[in-house]
N, C-alpha and C positions, 0 to 999 in steps of 0.2 A: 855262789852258785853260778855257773857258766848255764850258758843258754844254749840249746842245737838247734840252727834253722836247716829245715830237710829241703832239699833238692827238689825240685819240679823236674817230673822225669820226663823223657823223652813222650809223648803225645800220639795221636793217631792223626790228628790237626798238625803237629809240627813234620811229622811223617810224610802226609800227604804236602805239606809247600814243600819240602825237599826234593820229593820226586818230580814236582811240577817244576821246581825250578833247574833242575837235575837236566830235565826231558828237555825245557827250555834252552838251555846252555848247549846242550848237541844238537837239539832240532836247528842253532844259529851258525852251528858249523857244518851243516849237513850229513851229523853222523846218525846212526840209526841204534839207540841200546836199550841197556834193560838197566833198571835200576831194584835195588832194593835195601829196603833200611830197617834194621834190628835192636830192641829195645836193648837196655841192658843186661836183658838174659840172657839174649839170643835169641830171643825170639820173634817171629817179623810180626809188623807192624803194616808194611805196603811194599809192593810189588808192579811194577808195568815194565812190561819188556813193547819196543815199538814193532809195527808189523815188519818190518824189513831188516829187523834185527835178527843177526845170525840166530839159530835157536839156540847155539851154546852158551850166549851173552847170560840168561837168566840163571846158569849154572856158575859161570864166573863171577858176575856181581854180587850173588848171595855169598858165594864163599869168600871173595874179596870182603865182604860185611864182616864175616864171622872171623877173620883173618886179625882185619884191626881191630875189632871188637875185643877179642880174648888177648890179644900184645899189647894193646891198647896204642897204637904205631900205625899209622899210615902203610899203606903197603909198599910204597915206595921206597921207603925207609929200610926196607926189611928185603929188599932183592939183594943184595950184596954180601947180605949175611948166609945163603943157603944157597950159595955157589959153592963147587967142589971144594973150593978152599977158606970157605968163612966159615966162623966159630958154630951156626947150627946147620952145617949143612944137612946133618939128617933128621933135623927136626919134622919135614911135609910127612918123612917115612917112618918116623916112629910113633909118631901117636896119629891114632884111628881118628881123625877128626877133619873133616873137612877143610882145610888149610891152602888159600894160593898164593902166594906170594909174586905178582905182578900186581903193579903202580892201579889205583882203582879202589881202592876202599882208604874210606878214612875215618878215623873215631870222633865220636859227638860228644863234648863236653859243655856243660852251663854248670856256671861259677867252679869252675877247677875239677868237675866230677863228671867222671863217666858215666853215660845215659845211654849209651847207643853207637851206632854206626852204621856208616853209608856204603855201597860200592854199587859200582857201575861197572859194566861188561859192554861193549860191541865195536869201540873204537882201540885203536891204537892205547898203549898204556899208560903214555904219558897224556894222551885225550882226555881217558875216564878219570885221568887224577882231577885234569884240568875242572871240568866238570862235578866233580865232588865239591871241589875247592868253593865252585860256585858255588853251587847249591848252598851250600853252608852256611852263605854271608845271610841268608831267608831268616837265620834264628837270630 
């Protein structure tokens, strides 16, 4: 008889040090964004965009979330694929789904298993990657 130990999923507690350490990691660079981080459903968990973050940053971040979230891929990872000449470039345009593929969101995994996912919106894209990255090391 084989045993199944279940996953600890992503938290509202582990959500909220994300964001905090998220905010942290640009508040040191003097960037100004938005963060947001989605269970494994897709569904959010916590949200703060900073006040002098552009207002489109909390539009970016969430879809950078749901981005890695459903490829389960970093978004960085996934720019080179949906240029005019990589293998999905029509994937942003064919399925109705909120999809961005700019550096910014990245997938939350504990013990090998997707839980979730982060993205950041309001710096530069290799900034918000920067940023995720950090975040991260909290869990």
């Amino acid at each position: 008889m084989s045993t199944t130990t279940a996953v600890r999923p992503l938290s509202t507690t582990d959500a909220d040090a994300l964001v905090a350490a998220a905010h942290a990691a640009a508040a040191d660079a003097g960037v100004p964004v938005a963060v947001t981080v989605l269970d494994a459903g897709g569904h959010l968990l916590a949200f703060r965009r900073d006040d002098r973050a552009v207002l489109i940053a909390g539009e970016t971040s969430t879809r950078k979330a749901y981005t890695a979230l459903q490829l389960n891929s970093p978004t960085a990872d996934l720019v080179d694929l949906v240029k005019p000449d990589g293998p999905f470039h029509s994937l942003p345009t064919a399925l109705d789904r909120p999809l961005l593929f700019i550096a910014g969101g990245i997938p939350v995994h504990r013990d090998g298993h997707l839980i979730g996912a982060i993205g950041i919106g309001g710096g530069a894209p290799e900034q918000d990657h920067g940023f995720a990255e950090t975040a991260l090391t909290v869990l």
